[in-house]
N, C-alpha and C positions, 0 to 999 in steps of 0.2 A: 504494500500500500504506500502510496505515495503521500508526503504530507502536503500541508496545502501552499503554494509559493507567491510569494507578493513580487511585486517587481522591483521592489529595491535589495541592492547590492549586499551583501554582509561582508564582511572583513572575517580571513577565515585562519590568518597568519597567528591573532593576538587572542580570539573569542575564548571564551573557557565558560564551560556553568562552574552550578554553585560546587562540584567537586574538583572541580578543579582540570576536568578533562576535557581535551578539546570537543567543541561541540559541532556536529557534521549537520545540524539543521533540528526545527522541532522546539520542543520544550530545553529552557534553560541555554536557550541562543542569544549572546549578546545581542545588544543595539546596532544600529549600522552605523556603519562608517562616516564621522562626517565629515570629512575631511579638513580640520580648522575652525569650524563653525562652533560659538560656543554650545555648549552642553545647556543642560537645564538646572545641573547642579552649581553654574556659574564659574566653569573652568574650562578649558579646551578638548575636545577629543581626546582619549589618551595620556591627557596631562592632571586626571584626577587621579589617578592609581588604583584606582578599581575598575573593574570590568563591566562591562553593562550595565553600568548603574547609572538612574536617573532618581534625584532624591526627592524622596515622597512620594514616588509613584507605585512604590509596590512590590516593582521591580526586582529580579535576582541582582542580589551583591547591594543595590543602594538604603541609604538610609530612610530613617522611618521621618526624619524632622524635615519641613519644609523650610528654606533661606528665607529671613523675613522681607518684606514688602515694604519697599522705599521707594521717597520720590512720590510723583504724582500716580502710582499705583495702590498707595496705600490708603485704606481707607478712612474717611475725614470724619475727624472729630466734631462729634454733636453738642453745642453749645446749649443750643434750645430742648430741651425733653419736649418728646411728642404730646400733641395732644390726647385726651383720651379719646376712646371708641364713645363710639353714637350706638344705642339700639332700637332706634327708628330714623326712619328720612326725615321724618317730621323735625326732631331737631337739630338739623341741619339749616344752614342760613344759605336753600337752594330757592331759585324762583319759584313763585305758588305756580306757573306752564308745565314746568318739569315736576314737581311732586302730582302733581294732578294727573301726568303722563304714565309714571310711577304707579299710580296707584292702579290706574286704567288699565297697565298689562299685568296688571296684579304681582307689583312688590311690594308689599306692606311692608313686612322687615329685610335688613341690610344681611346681605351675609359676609362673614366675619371679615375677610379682605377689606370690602366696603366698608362697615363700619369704622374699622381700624386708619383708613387711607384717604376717607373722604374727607373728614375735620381736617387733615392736614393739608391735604391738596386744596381744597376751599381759601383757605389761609394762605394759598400760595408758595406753602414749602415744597421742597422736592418733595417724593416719595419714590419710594421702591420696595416691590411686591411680587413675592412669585407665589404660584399655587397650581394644584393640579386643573387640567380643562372642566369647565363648568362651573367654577369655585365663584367666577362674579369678577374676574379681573376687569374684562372689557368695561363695564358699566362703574367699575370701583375707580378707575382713571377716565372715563368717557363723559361721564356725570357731573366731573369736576371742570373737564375742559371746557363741556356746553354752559357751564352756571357763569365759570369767569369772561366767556366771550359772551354773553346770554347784551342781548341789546346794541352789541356794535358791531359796524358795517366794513367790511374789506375794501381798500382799494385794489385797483385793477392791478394786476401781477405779486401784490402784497397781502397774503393769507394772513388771517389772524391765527391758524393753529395750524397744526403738520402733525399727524399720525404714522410715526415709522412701524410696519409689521415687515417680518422677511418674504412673505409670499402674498401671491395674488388672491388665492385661494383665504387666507386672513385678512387682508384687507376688505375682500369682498365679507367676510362677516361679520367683521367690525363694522362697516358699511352697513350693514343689517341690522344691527344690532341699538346702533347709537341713530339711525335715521328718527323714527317716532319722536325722541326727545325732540332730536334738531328740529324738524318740524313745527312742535311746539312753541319752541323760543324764534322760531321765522327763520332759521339757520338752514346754510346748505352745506 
């Protein structure tokens, strides 16, 4: 049986698994070759002294600790503690168009993404939220963007807002999803 082959290269001079034997392919195959390019462990090809290792990934031979996160990579300290969660729309400070909308496709209560995201985004902070599909992301960031555009008018080539999704297929249900409100508030 043949194992299964990717198209990149392995270096077969230096590889060793975790016993120390040279590895002919399979389980316990170093990394490939990069030739120069740094590592992920934050050293050169070959210039960490171990073998296939990539730190925190898992990986045979590398470490268990991730290198910390510097720079504008790291994540920013919060000055402001969040507001707390809402457990109705109602008290939210959204237009009476959009709760009336709300209620009309029957959301009486917020689900928890919502509740937790929407006081803050209201207010104009960032946010950031993830959650499984159906959880209420779309309308937990969608709700916020229609209340604070809710009454002003675009000019010609300048949007008031921009909804990045990766696919067309997400857009178009975001599209779906957030129209009723827009409509409401006279939004396209």
């Amino acid at each position: 049986m043949n194992p299964v082959r990717s198209n990149r290269s392995y270096s077969s001079s230096s590889s060793t698994s975790r016993g120390g034997a040279s590895s002919a392919g399979g389980y316990g195959r170093s990394a490939p070759s990069r030739s120069g390019a740094p590592s992920r462990s934050g050293g050169y090809a070959g210039g960490s002294g171990r073998s296939g290792s990539y730190a925190g990934s898992g990986r045979s031979g590398g470490s268990s600790r991730r290198p910390s996160v510097q720079g504008e990579f790291a994540l920013p300290v919060t000055l402001t503690p969040a507001l707390p969660a809402v457990e109705s729309f109602a008290a939210l400070d959204m237009p009476a168009a959009l709760l009336a909308t709300l209620a009309h496709e029957g959301m009486a209560v917020p689900f928890p993404i919502q509740g937790a995201t929407l006081p803050n985004a209201l207010a104009g902070r960032n946010v950031l939220g993830r959650g499984r599909t159906g959880s209420g992301k779309t309308l937990a960031f969608g709700l916020a963007l229609l209340a604070r555009t809710a009454g002003q008018r675009a000019e010609p080539l300048q949007p008031l807002a921009l909804v990045l999704v990766p696919t067309r297929e997400l857009a178009q249900q975001v599209t779906d999803a957030l129209t009723p409100y827009a409509r409401s508030l006279r939004l396209r």
